[in-house]
N, C-alpha and C positions, 0 to 999 in steps of 0.2 A: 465230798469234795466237788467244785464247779467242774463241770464237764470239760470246758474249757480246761484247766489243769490238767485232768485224766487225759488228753490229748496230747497235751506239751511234754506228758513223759516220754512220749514214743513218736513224735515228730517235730518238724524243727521250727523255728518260728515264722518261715516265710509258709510254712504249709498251713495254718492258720488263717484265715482271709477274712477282711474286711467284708462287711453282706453291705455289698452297693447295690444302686437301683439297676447297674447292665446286670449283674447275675440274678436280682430277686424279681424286675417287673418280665415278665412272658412277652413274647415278640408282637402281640395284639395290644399292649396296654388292657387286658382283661383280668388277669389274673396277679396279683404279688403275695409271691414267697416272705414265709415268716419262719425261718429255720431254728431250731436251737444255737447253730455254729455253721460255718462253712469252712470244708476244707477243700484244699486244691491239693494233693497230696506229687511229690514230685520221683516218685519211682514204684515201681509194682508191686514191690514189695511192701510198702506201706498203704497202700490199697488192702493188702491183703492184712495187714496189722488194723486197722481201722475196721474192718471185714470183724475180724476175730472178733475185736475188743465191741463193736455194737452186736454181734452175734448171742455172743455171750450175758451182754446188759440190755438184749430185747429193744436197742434204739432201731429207731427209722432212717429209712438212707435212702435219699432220692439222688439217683446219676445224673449229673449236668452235661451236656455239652458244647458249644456253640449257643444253644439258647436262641435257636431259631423254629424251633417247633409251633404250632399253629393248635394244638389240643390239648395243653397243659399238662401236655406229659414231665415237664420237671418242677410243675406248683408244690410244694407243701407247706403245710403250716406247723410242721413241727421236726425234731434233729436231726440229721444232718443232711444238707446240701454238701456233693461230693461231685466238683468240677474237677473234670480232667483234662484243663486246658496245657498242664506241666507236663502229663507225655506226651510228645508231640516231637517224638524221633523218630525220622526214616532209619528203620532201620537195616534194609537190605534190599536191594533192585537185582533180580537175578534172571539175565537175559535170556538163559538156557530154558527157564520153564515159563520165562515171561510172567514173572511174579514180580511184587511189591510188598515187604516188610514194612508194615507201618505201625506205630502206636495210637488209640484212641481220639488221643488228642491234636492232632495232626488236621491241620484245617484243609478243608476239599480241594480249594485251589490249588494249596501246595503242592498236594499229592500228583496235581492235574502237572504241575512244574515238574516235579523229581521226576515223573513219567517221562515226557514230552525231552529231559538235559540227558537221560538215557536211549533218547530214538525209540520212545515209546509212545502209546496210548492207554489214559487210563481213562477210560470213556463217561463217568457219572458226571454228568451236567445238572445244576441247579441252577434258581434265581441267585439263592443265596448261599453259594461257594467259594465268597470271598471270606465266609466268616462260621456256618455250618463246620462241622465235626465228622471226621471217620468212623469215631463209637454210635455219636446221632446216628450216621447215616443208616448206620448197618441194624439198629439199633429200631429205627421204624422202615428197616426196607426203602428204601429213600429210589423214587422210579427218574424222572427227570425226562429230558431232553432225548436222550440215545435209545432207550428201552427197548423201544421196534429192531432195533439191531442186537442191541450187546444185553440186552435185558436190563432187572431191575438190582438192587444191591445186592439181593439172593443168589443170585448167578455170577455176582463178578468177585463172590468168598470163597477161596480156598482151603482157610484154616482161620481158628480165633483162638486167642486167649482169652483165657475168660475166668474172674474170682469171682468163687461162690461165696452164697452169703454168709458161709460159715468162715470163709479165708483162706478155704482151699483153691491154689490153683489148677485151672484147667487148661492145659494146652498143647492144643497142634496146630503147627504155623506151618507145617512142613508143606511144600509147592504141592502136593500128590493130586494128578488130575484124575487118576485113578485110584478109589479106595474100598473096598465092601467087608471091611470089618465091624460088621455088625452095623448098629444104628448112626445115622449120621447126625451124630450131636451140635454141631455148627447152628442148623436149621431151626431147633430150640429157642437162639437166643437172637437170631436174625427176626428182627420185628416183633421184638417180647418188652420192647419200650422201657426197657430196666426193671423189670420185674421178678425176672430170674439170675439174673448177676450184674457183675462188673464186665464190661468188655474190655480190655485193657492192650488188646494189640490184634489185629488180621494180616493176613497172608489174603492179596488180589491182584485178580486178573490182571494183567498187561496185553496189548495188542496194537498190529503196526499199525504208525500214523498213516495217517489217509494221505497221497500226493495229490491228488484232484480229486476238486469237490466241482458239483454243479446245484445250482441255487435258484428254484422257480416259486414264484406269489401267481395264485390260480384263485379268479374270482367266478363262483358259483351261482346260479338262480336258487339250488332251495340247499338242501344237506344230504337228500337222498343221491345228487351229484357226488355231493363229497366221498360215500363208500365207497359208488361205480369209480371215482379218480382211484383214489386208493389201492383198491381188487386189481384195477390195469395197472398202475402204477408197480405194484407187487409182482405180477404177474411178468411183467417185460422184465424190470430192472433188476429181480429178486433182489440178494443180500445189500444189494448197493444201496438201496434205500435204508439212510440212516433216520432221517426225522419225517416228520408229517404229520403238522399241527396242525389244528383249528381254528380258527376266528372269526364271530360274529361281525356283522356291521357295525355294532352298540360298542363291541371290544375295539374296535378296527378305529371308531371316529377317536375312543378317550384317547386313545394312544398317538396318535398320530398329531390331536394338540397338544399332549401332552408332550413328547419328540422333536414336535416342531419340522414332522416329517411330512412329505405327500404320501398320500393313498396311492400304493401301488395300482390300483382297480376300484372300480365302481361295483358292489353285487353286494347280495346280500349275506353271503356266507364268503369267508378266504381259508385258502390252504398254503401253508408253507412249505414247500419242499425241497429237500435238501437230500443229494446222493453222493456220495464217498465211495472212492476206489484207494484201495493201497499200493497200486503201481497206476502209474503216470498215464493218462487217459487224454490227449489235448482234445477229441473228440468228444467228451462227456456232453460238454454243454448243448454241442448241437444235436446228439440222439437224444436230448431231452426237449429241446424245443423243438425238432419237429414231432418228435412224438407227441407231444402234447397237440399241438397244430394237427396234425394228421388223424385226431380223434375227437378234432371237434374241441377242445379246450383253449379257445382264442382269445378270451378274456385273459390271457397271461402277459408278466414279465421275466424275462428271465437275467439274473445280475448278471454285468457284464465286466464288472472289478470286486475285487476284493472292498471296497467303499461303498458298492451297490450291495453288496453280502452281509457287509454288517449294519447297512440302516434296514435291512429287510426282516433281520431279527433284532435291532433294535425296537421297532414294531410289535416286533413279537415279544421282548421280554420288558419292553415298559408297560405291560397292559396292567400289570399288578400295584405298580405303583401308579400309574394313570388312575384309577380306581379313588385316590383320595377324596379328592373334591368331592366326591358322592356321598361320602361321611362312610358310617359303619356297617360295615357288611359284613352278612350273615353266608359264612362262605362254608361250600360242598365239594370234597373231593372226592368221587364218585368212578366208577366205572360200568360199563356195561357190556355186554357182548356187542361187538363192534357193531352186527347185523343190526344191532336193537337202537342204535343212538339215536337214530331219525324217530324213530317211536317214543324213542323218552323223550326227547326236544319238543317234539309235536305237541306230546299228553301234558308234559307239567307245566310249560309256558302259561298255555289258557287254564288249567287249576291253580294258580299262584296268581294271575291278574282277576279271576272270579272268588278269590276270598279275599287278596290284597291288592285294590282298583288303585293303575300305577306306580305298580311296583316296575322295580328296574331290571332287568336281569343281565347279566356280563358273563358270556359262554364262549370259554374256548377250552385249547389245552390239547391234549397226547392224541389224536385220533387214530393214530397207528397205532395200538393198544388198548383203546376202547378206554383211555382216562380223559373226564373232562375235569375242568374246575367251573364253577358254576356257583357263582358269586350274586345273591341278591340283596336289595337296597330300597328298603319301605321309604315310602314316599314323606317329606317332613321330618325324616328320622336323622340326624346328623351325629348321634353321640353313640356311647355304648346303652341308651336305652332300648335300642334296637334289640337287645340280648333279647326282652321281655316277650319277645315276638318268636324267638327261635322255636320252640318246640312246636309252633303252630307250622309255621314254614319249612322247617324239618319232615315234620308230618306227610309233609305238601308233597316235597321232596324225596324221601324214602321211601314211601308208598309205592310213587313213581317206579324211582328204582329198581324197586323188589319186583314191579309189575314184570316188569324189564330183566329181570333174571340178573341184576347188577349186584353192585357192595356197594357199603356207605363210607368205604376207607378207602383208598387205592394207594397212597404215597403219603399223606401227612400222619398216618397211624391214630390211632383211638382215641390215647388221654381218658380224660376225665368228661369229655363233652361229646362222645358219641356210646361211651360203654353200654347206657339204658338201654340202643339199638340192638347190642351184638345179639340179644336171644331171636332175633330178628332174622338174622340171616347166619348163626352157626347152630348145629340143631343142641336140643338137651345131652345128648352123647357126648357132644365135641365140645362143652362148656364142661360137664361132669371130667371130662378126659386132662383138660387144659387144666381145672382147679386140680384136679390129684397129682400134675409136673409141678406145678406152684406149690405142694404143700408138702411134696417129699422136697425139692429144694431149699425151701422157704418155709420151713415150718413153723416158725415167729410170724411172719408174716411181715417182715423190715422190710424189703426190699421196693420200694416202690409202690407204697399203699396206697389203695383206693385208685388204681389205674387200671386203665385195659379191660381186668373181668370184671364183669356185672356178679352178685349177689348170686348163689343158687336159689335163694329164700323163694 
């Protein structure tokens, strides 16, 4: 019987889906999906019927989400594609524990809304939170915007559901901020990129909105500036410092044509910075501009409306699309021990211009967490033939890294196009350790093949 059939016994016909080009091509135009079928299944229970029935018939099942991934974590070329864009119920806001019930399929910004109509904070910020997923997020540990405060997706889970590949489910949703019964199996499947199950609902953080905010663009002579800001910055304002970004001059010009904005500052490196209080501060803005003034950091603006606030991060979050014009870029999300970023900037700039004589590079990103993204652009190369060149510039790039005590992941997750690396930076133990979760889970091996683990061979 057509698989297709075998499906329509046990779900309905709108759970069935069309394979369009938004669910099959990857958010890069690098990759398209060639599935057996696509389901979109519309309750957990049929997640878990779908679970059974490829369980049992040894089929393939790659989790969808939003479909903004960057490492082809949801490419396959063969059965089934399983979007969960149909759970996408809040399902409980509960103020006492400052929690949020949500399902998978619940797109980020909304969650950022249900927060925000309850007098709350649900802090994960992204580029792309208009359209990304709760399951994605949780799914590659999704860092963002807030990190340096509220941390990365890791920290702001309190419980998941979650169907295994056999159709069992697994769940605790319950608020509990305290638990030590035994192992905490959450962690498992936080950043396991669908390889170990279905997530199909979490239980997260809530926390009060901020009533003042204060909003400074600080331009720097080199990067080694940029730490010393930060370390005082940390050090005066502690928790208040929510963000504290990066960006190059090369990041700072595309952007600001691209916006149609001015250049806050002239320098060769910028910081954004942004501090949040959750009771009402009318002084914030000014203990941050003199502070800054008082230590010598005069190359500043600091916003003086809510309109001066959001072209400052406008700036900041068009850099990624500003990037177009340049063609295809061979992009790195990276991190390092904060102390180390000036050392990594310094060392891989001139080894990537002495093997590839101008090349572009476009460096900003989380510096209050030691993530950068780090975007290169071979000279004449405007298409995705640039791919050709990746493992040479990766090389370039990782090396680097590793010099630097860094990762070659930090927030976009593995996929398919960084797994060759992982023996690189987790030792033979902790890849030996990871395939025997993967193989008592997953002992078919359906769940999301060919991702994340490299090979023991």
């Amino acid at each position: 019987m057509h698989l297709h059939d075998r499906f329509t016994e046990f779900l309905s016909v709108s759970e069935i889906i069309e394979a369009t080009p938004a669910l099959l091509n990857d958010q890069r135009r690098r990759f398209v999906s060639s599935p057996d079928i696509v389901l979109q299944p519309n309750s957990v229970e049929n997640v878990q019927k779908i679970m059974r029935f490829c369980f049992e018939n040894r089929i393939r099942v790659t989790p969808q989400g939003g479909n903004t991934g960057l490492c082809g974590s949801t490419v396959t070329t063969e059965g089934v594609l399983l979007n969960l864009s149909k759970l996408n119920r809040i399902r409980d806001i509960n103020l006492a524990d400052n929690s949020m019930t949500v399902e998978a399929g619940v797109i980020l910004q909304n969650a950022q809304k249900a927060a925000a109509e309850a007098g709350r904070l649900f802090p994960l910020s992204l580029a792309s939170e208009g359209s990304c997923q709760i399951g994605g997020n949780i799914a590659c540990n999704a860092g963002g915007l807030n990190v340096l405060r509220y941390g990365s997706m890791r920290d702001l889970v309190l419980g998941l559901e979650v169907v295994l590949p056999n159709g069992e489910l697994v769940s605790h949703l319950q608020p509990l901020h305290k638990n030590t019964t035994g192992y905490d199996l959450r962690h498992l499947f936080i950043g396991s990129e669908g390889t170990l199950g279905i997530i199909t609902a979490a239980t997260l953080k809530l926390f009060a909105q901020p009533k003042t905010k204060a909003t400074a663009w600080v331009g720097l002579d080199d990067i080694e500036s940029a730490i010393s800001l930060l370390t005082a910055v940390q050090g005066h304002f502690a928790e208040r410092l929510t963000s504290f970004e990066l960006i190059s001059r090369f990041a700072l010009d595309l952007s600001s044509e691209f916006s149609q904005l001015k250049k806050p500052a002239d320098a060769e490196w910028h910081i954004l910075i942004e501090l949040a209080d959750s009771v009402p501060d009318a002084g914030l803005d000014e203990k941050l501009a003199e502070f800054l003034y008082q230590n010598g950091w005069e190359n500043s603006i600091l916003a003086q409306s809510e309109q001066e606030r959001s072209d400052l991060w406008t700036l900041r979050e068009n850099i990624s699309a500003s990037q177009r014009k340049l063609g295809t870029s061979i992009k790195h999300d990276i991190a390092v021990p904060i102390a180390q970023v000036a050392a990594f900037v310094r060392q891989c700039a001139p080894a990537l211009e002495t093997r590839f004589p101008g090349i572009q590079i476009v460096c900003f990103g989380h510096l209050g967490d030691g993530s950068l993204h780090y975007n290169t652009f071979l000279p004449n190369v405007l298409s995705n033939e640039a791919y050709q060149y990746e493992d040479a510039v990766n090389t370039i790039v990782y090396e680097n890294i590793l010099a630097c005590h860094g990762t070659i992941a930090a927030e976009h997750g593995v996929g398919i196009i960084k797994k060759h690396w992982l023996p690189r930076v987790r030792t033979k133990a902790e890849l030996v350790l990871m395939h025997a979760i993967k193989n008592q889970l997953d002992p078919y091996g359906i769940m999301n093949p060919d991702k994340l683990l490299p090979s023991l061979d």
